[in-house]
N, C-alpha and C positions, 0 to 999 in steps of 0.2 A: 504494500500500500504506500502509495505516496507521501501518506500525510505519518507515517510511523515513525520520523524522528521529528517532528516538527511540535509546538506547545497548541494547535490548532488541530481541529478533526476537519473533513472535507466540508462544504457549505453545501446546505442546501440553496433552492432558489432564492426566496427571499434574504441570506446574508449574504450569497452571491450579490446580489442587487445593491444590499447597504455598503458590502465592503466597494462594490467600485462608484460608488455616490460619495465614500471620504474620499476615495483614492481622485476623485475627479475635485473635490471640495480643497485639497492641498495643494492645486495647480490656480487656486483663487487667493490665497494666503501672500500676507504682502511681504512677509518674508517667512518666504518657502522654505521649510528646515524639511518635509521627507519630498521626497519624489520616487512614485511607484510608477513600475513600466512594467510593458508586457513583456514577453520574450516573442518573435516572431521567429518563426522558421521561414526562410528563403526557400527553400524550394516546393513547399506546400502553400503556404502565405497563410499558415493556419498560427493559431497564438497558444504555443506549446506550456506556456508557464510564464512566470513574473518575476521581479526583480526588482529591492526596494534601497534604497541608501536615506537614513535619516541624520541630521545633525544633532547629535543629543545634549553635546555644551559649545554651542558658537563660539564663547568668552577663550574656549580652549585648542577652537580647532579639529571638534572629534564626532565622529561619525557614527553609525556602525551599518553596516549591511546584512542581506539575508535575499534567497535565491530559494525558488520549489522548479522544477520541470515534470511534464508530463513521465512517466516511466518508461513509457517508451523509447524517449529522447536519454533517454542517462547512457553513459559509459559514451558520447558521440564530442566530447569535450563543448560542448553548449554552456554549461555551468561554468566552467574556467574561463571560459568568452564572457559569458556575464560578468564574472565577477571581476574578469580584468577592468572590463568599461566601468563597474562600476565606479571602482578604484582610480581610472583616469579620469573620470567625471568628478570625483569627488576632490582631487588634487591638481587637477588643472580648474576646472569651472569653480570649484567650493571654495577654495584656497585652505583645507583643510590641511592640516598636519599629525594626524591619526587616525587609522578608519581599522573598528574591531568589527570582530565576527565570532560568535559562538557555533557550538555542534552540539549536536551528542557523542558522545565517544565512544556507541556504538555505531556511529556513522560513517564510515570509512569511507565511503564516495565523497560526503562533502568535507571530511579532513582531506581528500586528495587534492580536492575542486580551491581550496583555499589555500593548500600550500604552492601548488602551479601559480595560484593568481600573485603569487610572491609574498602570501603570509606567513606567520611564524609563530608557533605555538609556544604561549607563554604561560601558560598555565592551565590548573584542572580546578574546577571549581565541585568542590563538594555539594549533594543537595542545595543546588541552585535553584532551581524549578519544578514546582508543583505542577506536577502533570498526569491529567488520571489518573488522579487517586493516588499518588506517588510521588517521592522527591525522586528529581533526577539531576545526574550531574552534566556537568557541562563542560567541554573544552573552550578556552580562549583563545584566541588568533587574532593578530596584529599587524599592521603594516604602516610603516612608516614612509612620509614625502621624502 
């Protein structure tokens, strides 16, 4: 399942609808600290998955991103593409000077997708995230301008 290391279960329709009602409400924001994008597939011209970079302390320069793709689309380096752009996006357009990412550290795909985009594991966060029913832990990943 998709959604099996993520802190989210899949949407039905109507949160499908609210989530892209924010996701369209923060391109209104007169300064715009998240910016959520689709992921497009080029050769189908279908919208395989999304991609989000937020600024979480302006004052500091710091960011954090996060990436889902369809299942299909995994292991095709799609997520290492995202997350590169988002990383150039965030340090050329943002003028950021650090952009984190967390995982599950049962998540090997996206500890892979993160260290290609030039991240660098700096820590294991113990019982970080309540998630169904359960504390889970969390990898942290960093990159620096």
């Amino acid at each position: 399942m998709v959604t099996q290391f993520t802190v989210w279960q899949p949407n039905d329709r109507s949160a499908a609808e609210r989530f892209l009602q924010d996701a369209m409400a923060h391109t209104m924001a007169t300064r715009r600290r998240t910016f959520i994008l689709g992921i497009h597939h080029r050769a189908t011209g279908r919208i395989i998955g999304g991609a989000r970079i937020t600024v979480q302390k302006p004052e500091h320069r710091l960011a954090d991103i996060g990436y889902v793709l369809h299942r299909q689309f995994w292991n095709h380096g799609l997520g290492t593409e995202a997350a590169r752009l988002l990383v150039q996006f965030g340090f050329e357009s943002l003028h950021l000077h650090r952009i984190e990412a967390t995982c599950d550290p049962a998540n090997i795909g996206s500890r892979r997708v993160l260290e290609k985009a030039g991240f660098h594991l700096e820590g294991h966060l113990r019982e970080h995230l309540w998630v169904r029913g359960r504390w889970r832990d969390s990898l942290i990943f960093a990159v620096l301008e």
